[in-house]
Structure formats: structure tokens, C-alpha cells
C-alpha positions in Angstrom: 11.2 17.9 -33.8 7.9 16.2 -34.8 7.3 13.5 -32.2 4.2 10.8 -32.9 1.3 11.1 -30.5 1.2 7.8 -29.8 4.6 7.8 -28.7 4.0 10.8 -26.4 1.1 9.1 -25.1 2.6 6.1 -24.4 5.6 8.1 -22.5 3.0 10.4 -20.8 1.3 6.7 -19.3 4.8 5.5 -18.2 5.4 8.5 -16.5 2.1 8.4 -14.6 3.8 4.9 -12.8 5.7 5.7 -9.1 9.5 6.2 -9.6 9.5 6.3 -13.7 10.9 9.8 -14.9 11.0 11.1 -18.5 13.9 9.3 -19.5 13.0 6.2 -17.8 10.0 6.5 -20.0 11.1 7.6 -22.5 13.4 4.2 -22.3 10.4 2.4 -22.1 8.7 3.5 -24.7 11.1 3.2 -27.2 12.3 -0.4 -26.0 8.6 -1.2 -27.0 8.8 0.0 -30.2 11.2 -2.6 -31.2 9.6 -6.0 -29.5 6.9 -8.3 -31.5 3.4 -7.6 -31.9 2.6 -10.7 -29.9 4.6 -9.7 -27.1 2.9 -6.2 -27.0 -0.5 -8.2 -27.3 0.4 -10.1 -24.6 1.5 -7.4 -22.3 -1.4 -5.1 -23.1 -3.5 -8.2 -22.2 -2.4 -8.3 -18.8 -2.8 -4.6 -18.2 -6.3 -4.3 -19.4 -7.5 -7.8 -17.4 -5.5 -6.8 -14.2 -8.7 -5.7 -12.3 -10.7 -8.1 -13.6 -8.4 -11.5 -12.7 -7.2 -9.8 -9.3 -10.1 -9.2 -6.0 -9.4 -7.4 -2.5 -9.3 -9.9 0.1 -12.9 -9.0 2.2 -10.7 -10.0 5.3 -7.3 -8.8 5.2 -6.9 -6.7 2.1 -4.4 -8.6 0.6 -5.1 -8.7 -3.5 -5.5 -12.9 -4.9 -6.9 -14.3 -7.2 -10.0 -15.1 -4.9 -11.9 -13.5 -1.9 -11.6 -14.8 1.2 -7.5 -15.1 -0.3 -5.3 -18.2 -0.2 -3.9 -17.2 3.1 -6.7 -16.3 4.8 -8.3 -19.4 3.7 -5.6 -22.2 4.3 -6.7 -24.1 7.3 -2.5 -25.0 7.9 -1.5 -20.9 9.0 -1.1 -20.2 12.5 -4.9 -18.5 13.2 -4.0 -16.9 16.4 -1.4 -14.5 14.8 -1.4 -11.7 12.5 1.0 -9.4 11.1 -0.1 -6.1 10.4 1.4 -4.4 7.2 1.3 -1.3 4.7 1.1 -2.5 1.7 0.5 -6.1 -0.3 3.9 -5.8 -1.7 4.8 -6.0 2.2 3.2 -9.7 2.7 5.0 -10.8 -0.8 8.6 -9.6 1.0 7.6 -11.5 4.4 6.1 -14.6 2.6 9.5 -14.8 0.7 11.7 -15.5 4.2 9.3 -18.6 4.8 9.9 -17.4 8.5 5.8 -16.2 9.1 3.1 -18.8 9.1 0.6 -16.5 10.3 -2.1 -14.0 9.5 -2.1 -10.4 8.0 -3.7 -7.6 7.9 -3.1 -5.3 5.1 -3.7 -1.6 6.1 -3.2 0.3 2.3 -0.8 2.7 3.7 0.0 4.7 6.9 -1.8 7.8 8.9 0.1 10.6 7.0 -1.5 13.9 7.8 0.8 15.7 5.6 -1.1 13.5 2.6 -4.6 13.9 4.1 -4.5 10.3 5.5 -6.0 9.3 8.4 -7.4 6.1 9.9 -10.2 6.4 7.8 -8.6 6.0 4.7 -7.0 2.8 5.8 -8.4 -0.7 6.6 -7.5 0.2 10.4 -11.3 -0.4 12.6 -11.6 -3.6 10.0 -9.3 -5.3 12.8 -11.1 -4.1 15.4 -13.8 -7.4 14.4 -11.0 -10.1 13.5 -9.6 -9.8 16.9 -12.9 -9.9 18.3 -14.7 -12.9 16.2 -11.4 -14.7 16.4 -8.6 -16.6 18.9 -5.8 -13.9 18.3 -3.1 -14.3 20.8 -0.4 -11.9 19.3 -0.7 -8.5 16.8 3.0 -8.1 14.8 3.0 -4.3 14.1 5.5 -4.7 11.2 5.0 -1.0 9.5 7.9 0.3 7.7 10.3 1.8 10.3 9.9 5.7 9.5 8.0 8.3 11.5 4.9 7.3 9.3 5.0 3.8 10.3 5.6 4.3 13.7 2.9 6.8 14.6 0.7 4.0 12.1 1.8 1.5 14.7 1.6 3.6 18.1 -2.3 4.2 17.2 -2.9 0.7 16.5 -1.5 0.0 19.9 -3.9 2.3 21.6 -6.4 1.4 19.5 -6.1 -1.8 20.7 -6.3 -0.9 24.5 -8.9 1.5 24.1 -11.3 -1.3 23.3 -10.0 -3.2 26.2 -8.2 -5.9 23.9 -5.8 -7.2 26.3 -3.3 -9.7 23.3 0.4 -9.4 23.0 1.6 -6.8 20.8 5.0 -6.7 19.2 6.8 -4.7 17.0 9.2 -6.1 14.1 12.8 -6.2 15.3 15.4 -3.3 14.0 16.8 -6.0 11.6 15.7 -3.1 9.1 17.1 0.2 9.0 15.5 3.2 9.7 13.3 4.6 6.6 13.5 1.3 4.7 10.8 -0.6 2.9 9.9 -3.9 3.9 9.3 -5.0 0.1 13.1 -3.5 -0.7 14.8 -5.5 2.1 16.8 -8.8 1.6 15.2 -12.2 3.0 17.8 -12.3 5.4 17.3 -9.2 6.9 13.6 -9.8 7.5 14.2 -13.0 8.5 16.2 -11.7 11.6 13.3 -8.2 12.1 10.6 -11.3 12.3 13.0 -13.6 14.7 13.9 -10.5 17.0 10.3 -8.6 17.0 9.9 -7.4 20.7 6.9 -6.2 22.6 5.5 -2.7 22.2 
């Protein structure tokens, strides 16, 4: 059966995307097919400008609009705390319970040696300065709870005492379950993993 290129293409692209198989994009594709010109317009738009309209916070890592970012730069968070994270999608989910009016600190994954990925690979020693050049009185190590995150946050931890930086470190309560995502859990659930965060 003769399929168009530009349809293959298109399917090929979708598949490139985390989590979207051949029949997801195949579903894609052909639910495209169908919409108005406009709308394709539109969303082609947003793809091609995405880099361009979006900038990597020089302080956190978080992705905004502008660089330092919108919570880096609002004078009303709590400056003395930040929450350290995987992944942007990760502040999003903790934004979302209204329960966190701190800092973060985006890392851009976890130490993964399986994957090649080491401390070097993440924004990890970029905290090492904001501690330093700032009055930080607590570090919330809220990795995802899998043996990934953990060994992200154990290193952080003696990372942190290597250098002699002597603030209170906790570690996001076990209101998430074990090998769960932060940006897949409900807001009541990390509600209650913010409220019952212990020391570690």
C-alpha cells in the first residue's frame, strides 16, 4: 500500500516524542489531516517559535519566558528555601498545590550511570554558589522517589557537607509512592509529600 511521504514523515516526527508509539502516531497524524489550515498554522507556529519565546533560567534552570525567571525574580517567595527538582515539569506539579512559596533549583535529570549521566551533565555544582552568595536556611531534596532519585539526592547531601555547608536538609515526605513522578501525582498527594518532608 502506497503511503504519502509527508504522512510518513509526519508519523516518523511523532514518534520521535517520549511515550508516542506507531499507532499513537499514526493517530496523530491522521487526526491532523482532518483539522483546518488555520489550526495547523497555528500549531506549527508554536512549534517552530518554541525556542525562540522560551529561555533557561541563568539561576535555577527553570524554562520562562525571561531570564532571571518569574520565580526567581518575585521579591514575595520565601528566599531562604529551595526545593531541588528533576525536571521543569516537576516545579509546574509543586506550583500547582499552592503549598511551596519557596525557591528551586532545577537539576535536568538524575545521576544515571546506566545512561552515561553523571553530575556533570546536570545543573548539580551550579548550587554549590546559591547557597553560598545567598541566606538559605533549608535544601528540600524532592527527586522522584526511585533508586535514580535517591542516589541524585544522597550525593547532594554529601555534596553539601563536603563543602562544609552546615543548612537543614530534608527530603519530600512518602506522600508519593515509590517509582512515581512528581509531574504524574495528584495535588493532594504532593500537598501532603511537601507537609510531611523530614530531615535527611
Amino acid at each position: 500500500m502506497h503511503i504519502p511521504k509527508a504522512i510518513t514523515r509526519l508519523q516518523e516526527a511523532f514518534q520521535r516524542l517520549p511515550g508516542i508509539g506507531p499507532k499513537s502516531a499514526q493517530r496523530l497524524t491522521f487526526y491532523l489531516l482532518h483539522v483546518p489550515q488555520a489550526y495547523l498554522d497555528e500549531f506549527a507556529g508554536s512549534v517552530a517559535t518554541l525556542r525562540d519565546n522560551t529561555k533557561i533560567c541563568s539561576i535555577c534552570a527553570y524554562v520562562d519566558e525571561t531570564d532571571p525567571c518569574s520565580i526567581c525574580s518575585n521579591p514575595q517567595r520565601n528566599q531562604s528555601s529551595i526545593c531541588i527538582v528533576e525536571q521543569p515539569l516537576d516545579v509546574l506539579a509543586l506550583e500547582k498545590t499552592n503549598s511551596y512559596n519557596g525557591l528551586y533549583h532545577v537539576l535536568g535529570g538524575v545521576i544515571n550511570p546506566l545512561d552515561n549521566i553523571g553530575p556533570d551533565q546536570l545543573h548539580m555544582f551550579d548550587l554549590l554558589p546559591r547557597i553560598k552568595n545567598a541566606k538559605i536556611s533549608e535544601i528540600i531534596l524532592a527527586t522522584n522517589p526511585t533508586m535514580e532519585g535517591e542516589a541524585t539526592a544522597m550525593f547532594i547531601k554529601r555534596m553539601l557537607e563536603k563543602n562544609n555547608i552546615n543548612i537543614n536538609v530534608s527530603r519530600i515526605g512518602r506522600g508519593l509512592p515509590t517509582g512515581a513522578d512528581l509531574q504524574y501525582a495528584d495535588d493532594l498527594t504532593l500537598k501532603r509529600a511537601l507537609e510531611g518532608r523530614r530531615e535527611f
